[in-house]
N, C-alpha and C positions, 0 to 999 in steps of 0.2 A: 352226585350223592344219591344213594338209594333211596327211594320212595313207596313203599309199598306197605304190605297188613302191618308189616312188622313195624312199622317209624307211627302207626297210630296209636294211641293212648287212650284207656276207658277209664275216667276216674269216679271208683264209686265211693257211694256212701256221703261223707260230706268234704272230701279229698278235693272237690273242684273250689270249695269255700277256702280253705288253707291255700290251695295253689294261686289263689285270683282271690284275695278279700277285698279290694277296691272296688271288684263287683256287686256285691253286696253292701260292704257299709260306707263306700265310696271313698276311703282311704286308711292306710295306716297312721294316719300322725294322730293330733286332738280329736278332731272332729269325730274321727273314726271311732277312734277308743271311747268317746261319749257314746256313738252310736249304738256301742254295744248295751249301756244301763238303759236306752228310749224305750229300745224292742223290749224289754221285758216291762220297763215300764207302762208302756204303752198295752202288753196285755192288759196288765191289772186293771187300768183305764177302761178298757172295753166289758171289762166285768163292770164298773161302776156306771158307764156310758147305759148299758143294759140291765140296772136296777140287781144285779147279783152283788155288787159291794157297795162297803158303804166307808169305807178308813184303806188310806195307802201309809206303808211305815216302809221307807228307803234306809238302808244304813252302810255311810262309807267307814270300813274298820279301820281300826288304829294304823293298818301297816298303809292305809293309804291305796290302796290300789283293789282291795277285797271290798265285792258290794253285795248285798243283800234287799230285795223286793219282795215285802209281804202285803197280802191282800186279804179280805175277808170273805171273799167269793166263793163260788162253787165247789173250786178246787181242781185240777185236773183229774179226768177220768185213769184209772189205773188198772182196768179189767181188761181181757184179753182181748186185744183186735181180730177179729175174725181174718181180714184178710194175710195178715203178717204171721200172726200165732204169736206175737209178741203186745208187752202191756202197750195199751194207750198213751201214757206216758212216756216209755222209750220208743215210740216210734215217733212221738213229736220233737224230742229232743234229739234224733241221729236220722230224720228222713226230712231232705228238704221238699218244700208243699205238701207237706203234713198239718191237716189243724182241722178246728172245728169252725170255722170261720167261712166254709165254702160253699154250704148248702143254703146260706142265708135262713136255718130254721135256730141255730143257737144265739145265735146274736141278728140284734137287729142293725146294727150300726157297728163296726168296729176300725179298728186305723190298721189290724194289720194281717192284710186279706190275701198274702202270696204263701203262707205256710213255711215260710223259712225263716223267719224272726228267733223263735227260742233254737232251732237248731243251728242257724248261724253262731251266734251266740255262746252256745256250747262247741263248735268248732274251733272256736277262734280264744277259748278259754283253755290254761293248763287246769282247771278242775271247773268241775262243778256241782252242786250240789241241790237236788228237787226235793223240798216237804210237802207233801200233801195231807190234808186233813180231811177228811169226808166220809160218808158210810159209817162213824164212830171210829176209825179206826186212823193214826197216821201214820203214814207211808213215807219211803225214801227211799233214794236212789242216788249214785254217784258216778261221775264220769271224769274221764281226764282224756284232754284233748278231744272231745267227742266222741268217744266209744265209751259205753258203760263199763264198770268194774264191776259192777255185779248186777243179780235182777235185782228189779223193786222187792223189797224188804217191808215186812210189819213189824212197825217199832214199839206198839203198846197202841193203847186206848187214847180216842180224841174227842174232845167235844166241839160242835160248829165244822166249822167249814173253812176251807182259804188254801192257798198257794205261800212259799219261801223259797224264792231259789238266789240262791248265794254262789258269784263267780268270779275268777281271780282270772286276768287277760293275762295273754300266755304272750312271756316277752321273746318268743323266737318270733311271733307276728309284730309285737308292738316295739319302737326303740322306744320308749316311756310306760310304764305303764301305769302313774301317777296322777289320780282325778286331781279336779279342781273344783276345790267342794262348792266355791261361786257359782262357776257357771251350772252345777246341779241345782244349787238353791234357786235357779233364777228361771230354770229351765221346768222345775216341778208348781212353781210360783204358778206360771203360764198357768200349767194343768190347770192349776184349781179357779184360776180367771175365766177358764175356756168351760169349766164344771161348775156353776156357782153353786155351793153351799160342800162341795165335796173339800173332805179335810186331808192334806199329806202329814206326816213327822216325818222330819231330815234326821236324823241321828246321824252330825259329823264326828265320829269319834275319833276319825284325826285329829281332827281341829278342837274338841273338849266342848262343842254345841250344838244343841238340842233344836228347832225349829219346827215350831207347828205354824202352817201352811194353812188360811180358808181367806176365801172372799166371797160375802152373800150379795154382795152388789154384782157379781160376774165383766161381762165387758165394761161395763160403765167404769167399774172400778179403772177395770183395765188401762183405759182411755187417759183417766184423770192420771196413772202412774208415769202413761207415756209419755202422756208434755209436759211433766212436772220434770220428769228424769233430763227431756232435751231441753228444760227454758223455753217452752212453747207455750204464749198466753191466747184461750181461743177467745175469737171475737163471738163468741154466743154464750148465751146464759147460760144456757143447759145442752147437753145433746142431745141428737137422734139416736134413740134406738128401736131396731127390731127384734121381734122374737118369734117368727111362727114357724109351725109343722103343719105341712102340708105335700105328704111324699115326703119333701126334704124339709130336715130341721136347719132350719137358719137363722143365726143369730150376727146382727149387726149392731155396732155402735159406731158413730163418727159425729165429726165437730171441724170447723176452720178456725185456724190459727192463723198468727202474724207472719208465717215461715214462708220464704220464698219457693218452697218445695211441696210437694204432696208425699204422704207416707202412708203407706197402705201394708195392713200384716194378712196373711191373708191363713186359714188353719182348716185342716177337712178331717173330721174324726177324731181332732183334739193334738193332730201333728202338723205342724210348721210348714206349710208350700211354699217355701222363699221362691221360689220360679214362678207364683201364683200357678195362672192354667183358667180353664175355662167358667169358672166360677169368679174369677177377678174379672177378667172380661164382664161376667153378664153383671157384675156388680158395678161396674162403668157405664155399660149402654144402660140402665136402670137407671142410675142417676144423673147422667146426663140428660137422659130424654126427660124424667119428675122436673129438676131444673128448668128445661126447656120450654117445657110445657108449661110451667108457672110463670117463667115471663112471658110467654104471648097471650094467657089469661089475663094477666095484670097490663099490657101494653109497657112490660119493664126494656123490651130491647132496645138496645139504644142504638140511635141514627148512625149513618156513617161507619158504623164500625161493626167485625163479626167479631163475636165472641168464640174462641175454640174453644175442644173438647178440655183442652189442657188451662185452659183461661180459668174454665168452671171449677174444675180440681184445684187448683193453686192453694195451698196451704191447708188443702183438706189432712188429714188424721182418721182413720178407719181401720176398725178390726172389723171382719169377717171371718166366720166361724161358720162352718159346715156338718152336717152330720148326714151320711148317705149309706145305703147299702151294699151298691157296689162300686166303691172310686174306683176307678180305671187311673193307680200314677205310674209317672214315667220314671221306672227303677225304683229299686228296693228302696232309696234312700228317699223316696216319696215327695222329692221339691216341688213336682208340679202334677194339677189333675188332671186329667185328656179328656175326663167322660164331654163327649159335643152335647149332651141334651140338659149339662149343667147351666150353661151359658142362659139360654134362653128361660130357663127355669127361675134362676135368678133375679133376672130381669123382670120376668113376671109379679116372683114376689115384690120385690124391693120397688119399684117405681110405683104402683098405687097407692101402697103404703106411704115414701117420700112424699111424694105430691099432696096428699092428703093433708099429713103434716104440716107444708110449705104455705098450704093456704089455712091453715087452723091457726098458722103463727106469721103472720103476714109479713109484720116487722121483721121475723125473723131471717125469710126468704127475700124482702128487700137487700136486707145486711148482706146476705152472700150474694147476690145480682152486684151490689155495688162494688163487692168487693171484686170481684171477675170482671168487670170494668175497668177496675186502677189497675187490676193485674194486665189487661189487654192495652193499654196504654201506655204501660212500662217496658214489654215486648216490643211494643213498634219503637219508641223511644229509643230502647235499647239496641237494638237493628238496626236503625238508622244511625245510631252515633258510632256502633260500631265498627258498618261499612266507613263512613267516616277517616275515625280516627285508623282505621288499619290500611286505608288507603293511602293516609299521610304518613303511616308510619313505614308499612312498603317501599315508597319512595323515599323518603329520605333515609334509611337504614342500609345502601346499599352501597356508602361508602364504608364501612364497617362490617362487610362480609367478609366470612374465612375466605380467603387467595383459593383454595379447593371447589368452592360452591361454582357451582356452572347455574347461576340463577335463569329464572325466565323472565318475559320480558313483559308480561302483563302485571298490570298495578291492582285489578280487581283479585284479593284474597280468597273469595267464594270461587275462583277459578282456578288457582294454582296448586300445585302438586310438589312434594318436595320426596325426591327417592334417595333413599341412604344405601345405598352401595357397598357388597364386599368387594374391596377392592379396587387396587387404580384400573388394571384390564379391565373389571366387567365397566367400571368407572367410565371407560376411553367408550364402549360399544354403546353405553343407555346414551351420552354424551351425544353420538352421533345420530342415533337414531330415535332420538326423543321428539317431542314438540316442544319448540324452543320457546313458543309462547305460553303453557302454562306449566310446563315441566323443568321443574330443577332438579340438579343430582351433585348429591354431598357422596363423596367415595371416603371410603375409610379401608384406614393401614392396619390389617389384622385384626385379633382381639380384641376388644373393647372391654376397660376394667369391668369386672365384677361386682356393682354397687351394692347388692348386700352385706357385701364386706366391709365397704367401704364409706368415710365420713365425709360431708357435704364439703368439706374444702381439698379431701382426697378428688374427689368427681372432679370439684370446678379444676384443679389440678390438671386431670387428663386431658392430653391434646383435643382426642378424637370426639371425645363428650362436649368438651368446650366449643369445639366448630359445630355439635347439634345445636348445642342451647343458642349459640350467636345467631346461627342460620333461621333459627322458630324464630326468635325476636320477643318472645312471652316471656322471658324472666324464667328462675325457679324458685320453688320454693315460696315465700311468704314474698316473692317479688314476683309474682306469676298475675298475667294480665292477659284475658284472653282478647281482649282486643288489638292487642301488639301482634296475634300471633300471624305469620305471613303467610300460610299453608292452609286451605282447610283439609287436604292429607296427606299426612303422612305417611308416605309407607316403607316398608322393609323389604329392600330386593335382597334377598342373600340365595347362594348357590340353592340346588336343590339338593346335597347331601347331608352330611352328618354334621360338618364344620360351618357350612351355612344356618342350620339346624342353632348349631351352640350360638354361632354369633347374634341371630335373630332372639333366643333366650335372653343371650345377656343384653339385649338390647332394649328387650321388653322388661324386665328387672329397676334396668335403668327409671323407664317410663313410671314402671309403677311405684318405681320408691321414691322417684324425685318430679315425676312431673306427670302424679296419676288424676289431676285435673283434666288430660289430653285423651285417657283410655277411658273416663265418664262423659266427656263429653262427644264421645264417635269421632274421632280425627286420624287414631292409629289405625293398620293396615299392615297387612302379611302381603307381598306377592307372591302368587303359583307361577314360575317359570318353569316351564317342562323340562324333564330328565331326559326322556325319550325324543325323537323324532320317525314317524314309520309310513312312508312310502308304501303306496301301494299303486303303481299303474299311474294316473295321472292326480290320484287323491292323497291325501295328507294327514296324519291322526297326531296329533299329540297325547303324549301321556307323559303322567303326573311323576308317579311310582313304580317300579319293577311291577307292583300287583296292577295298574292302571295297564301297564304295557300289554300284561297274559290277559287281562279281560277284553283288552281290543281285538290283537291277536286271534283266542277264542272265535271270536264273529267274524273273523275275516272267511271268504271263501275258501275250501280246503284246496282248490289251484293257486290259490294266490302266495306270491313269491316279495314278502314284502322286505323292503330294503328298512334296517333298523341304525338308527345314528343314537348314538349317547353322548352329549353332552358333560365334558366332565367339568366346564362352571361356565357362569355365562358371559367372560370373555372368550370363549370363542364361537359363541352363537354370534355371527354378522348381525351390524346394526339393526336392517333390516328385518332378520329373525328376532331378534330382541324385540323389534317394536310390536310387529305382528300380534308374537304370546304373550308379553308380558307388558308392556306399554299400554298400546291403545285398548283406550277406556270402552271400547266398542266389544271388546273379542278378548280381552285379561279375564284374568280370575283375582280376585282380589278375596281377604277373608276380614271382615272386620272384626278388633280386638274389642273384648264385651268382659265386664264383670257380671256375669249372671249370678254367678257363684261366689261372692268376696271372699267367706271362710276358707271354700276350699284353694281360692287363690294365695291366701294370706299365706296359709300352711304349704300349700304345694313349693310357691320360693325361698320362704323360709326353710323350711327342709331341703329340697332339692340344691339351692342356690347358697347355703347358708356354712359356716367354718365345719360343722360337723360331719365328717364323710360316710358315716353308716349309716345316712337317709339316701346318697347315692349310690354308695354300693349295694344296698337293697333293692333301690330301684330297679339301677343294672341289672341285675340278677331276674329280677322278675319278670320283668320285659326282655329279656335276652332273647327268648324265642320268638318276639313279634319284630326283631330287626330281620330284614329281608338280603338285605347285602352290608357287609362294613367296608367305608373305603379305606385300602392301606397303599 
């Protein structure tokens, strides 16, 4: 195939947004299409964050899918951009990294600091609609698809100031383009927890109601919604809270509950970090070390035993709230902060402040020392019965193993490996080249049902799923026991192409719809077994992907003559080679499966995996050009 000027592509304007909108608002399903009312709400935030507004009014219209964001702000500027020859306004809304957010002289804080927010937004809109009000005069402007339809327009006389842009998601991007007035109400809620005293109106005029939005208590409020919402009773009277500015404004609230878990929300500019980032860190090493520090003031440590970092947290509850001038996050969709001088910043504030507290309320710091106590007691406890009972259960369960299971022969669970296998071939070679003492290998015949489809007596149904569930030994479902389980991992050997690809999907599908107890608690695992094999002289390269193969390649000496093997699945890589790349735990690649992301996992299988097919031929289509080879 030709490769040269002509097979390059320049896409201008905001053509790269439309081509790749996963890039940006990190998908098309829900999340996505929420994504698009944050960015703009999130401007108007940034006006009120910096004392230019004072009232936010959201309105989702009757048809349900038409939104509208006014503010009382500034206003966007509408005068002629020197460098473009075009208004202020239309270069924000059709140039991405456009905005007033860069110089740090307009705002002092704001959540949305890459310049592509409202033009995104307008790309990914079949219309759109900008009001401005300012200079006495109000302005408009209209686009479809992101390109203007006309210049900015004087529409008569205005009094005050503010922003209204009004947009309808363009359904050649979105298969839905249908809000969900809850999750807006719940999502603008936040705002105003994270602003205290600032007021939103919801105006769902889907729905035929009206919602005014304020909280003057801010986090504390917050706090008290949160464990009321989950049955969470704290074991304190009152909370901690912080509030100082100092460089950074930081706002904390938290308290200990009865809950076996710690939950931490963590927010930088008034947007949601679900990946936290360096700022939850320094909010950890802060409290940990105030904690720490107040037991060996008071002689609280107790004998015998350490308390870890996770002891002390146990059934903490914490909002953290950030306000900085330049986050540094990782992607548009802003999950997590990078900036590294957050961390230690954090820290700084939050732990004199804590500890001060701790000893201002003695009882109070007792209460949590004790509680970090029973929690560290209940871990070793648990450990130990554990080991225990999975020991007993190892062994005796192994006359009720699927006839297929090639098991191992050690009884300790913290040692044993269970490989799911495509295939009886690749089945016969892990078989032989495995370690027979902590490696077992379940092979499976084909396909494995599609469990989004499918109802929990369809699964227990399927042969191939029923020899996983027998082979774990943990139950499923509301019969799930992680101390039965016989494996601490599990992993997914499947081919390295397309069809190994799908079976490893539906396999994870499975996991996550019927036994996602196993992908929270780190037990599941991907195998990399190599595509390639490349010789060179007396040395040896594996590679991943056709792209791994050219970038080894690349560095090879331009003498070098190297002998290249492809694997077309791994029965017919010798035992041997099996064990080598993909086997031993010394020299594998292994990937562990993680929910970093639940929403976007929720939705990626649901759509992806789910009866509807024009979330996959979407797909297809978009990702067409990042397949490198299809096997046929």
């Amino acid at each position: 195939m030709a490769y040269g000027a002509a097979q390059i592509d320049v896409l201008e304007g905001l053509e790269p947004v439309r081509k790749r909108p996963g890039m940006y608002i990190g998908g098309t399903g829900l999340a996505g299409l929420h994504h698009l009312l944050w960015e703009i709400v999130d401007n108007s935030i940034d006006e009120v964050m910096n004392d230019h507004a004072t009232f936010i009014k959201v309105t989702l219209h009757e048809d349900g899918t038409t939104l509208s964001v006014e503010d009382n702000g500034r206003g966007i500027p509408v005068d002629i951009h020197k460098k473009t020859g075009r208004s202020a306004l239309e270069v924000i809304f059709t140039t991405l990294h456009a905005g007033g957010k860069f110089d740090g002289n307009s705002y002092k804080t704001a959540g949305g600091l890459h310049g592509v927010g409202s033009s995104v937004v307008n790309a990914l809109s079949i219309g759109l609609e900008a009001r401005i009000r300012r200079d006495g005069h109000e302005y408009v402007q209209h686009y479809k698809r992101g390109r203007p339809r006309k210049d900015v327009e004087v529409v008569g006389p205005a009094r005050g100031t503010g922003t209204r842009i009004t947009f309808t998601p363009d359904p050649e991007i979105f298969a839905d383009t249908t809000y969900d007035a809850e999750i807006i109400k719940e999502r603008l809620e936040v705002k105003t927890f994270l602003n205290k005293g600032l007021k939103i109106t919801f105006y769902d005029k889907a729905g035929g109601h009206t919602h005014e939005i304020v909280h003057e208590g801010g986090l504390a409020d917050y706090l008290g919604v949160l464990c009321k919402r989950d049955g969470l009773n704290s074991v304190l009277e009152a909370p901690f809270t912080h509030d100082k500015e100092n460089g950074i404004r930081l706002d904390i609230a938290l308290t200990w509950t009865d809950s076996p878990r710690e939950k931490i929300r963590t927010f930088v500019n008034g947007i949601p970090t679900r990946d936290g980032g360096t700022h939850e860190q320094g909010f950890k090493d802060g409290l940990v070390k105030a904690l720490r520090s107040f037991m060996d003031a008071h002689s609280l440590a107790p004998r015998s035993l350490t308390l870890t970092s996770d002891d002390l947290r146990e059934g903490l509850v914490t909002i953290v709230s950030l306000f900085i001038a330049e986050p540094q996050f990782q992607g548009q969709t802003k999950d997590r902060l990078n900036n590294p001088e957050i961390r230690g910043a954090v820290d700084a504030s939050l732990r004199p402040a804590l500890e001060q507290w701790l000893h201002n309320n003695k009882s109070v710091g007792e209460t949590i020392i004790h509680r970090a106590v029973q929690a560290a007691r209940a871990r070793i406890a648990s450990r130990q019965a554990v080991a225990t009972v999975r020991a007993k259960t190892s062994s005796s369960a192994r006359l009720s193993l699927p006839g297929k299971l090639a098991d191992c022969s050690s009884r300790d669970p913290s040692a044993r490996e269970l490989f799911i296998v495509e295939g009886d071939s690749a089945g016969g070679s892990a078989k032989q080249g495995r370690d027979r003492k902590t490696q077992a290998i379940l092979p499976l015949r084909g396909k494995v049902l599609n469990c989004e489809q499918a109802t929990l007596k369809k699964v227990l149904g399927n042969e191939e799923l029923k020899n996983i569930i027998t082979a774990l030994g943990c139950g499923i479902g509301k019969d799930f026991r992680e101390d039965r389980l016989r494996y601490n991992r599990i992993i997914l050997l499947m081919d390295a192409d397309s069809d190994g690809h799908h079976i490893a999907t539906l396999l994870l599908t499975f996991f996550y719809r019927y036994l996602p107890e196993l992908i929270r608690l780190g037990y599941i695992y991907i195998a990399q077994p190599p595509l390639f094999r490349i010789n060179v002289g007396k040395d040896t390269h594996w590679a991943l992907t056709d792209a791994h193969r050219n970038r080894i390649l690349k560095k090879l000496p331009s003498r070098a003559k190297p002998e290249i093997t492809r694997f077309k699945g791994l029965g017919e890589m010798p035992p041997k080679t099996l064990f080598q790349t993909t086997l031993d735990p010394k020299r594998r690649r292994l990937q562990q499966v993680t929910l970093a992301m639940p929403m976007e996992a929720e939705n990626t299988i649901s759509e992806l995996m789910g009866k509807d097919p024009s979330y996959r031929y979407r797909f297809i289509i978009d990702n067409a050009d990042d397949v490198d080879e299809l096997d046929v």
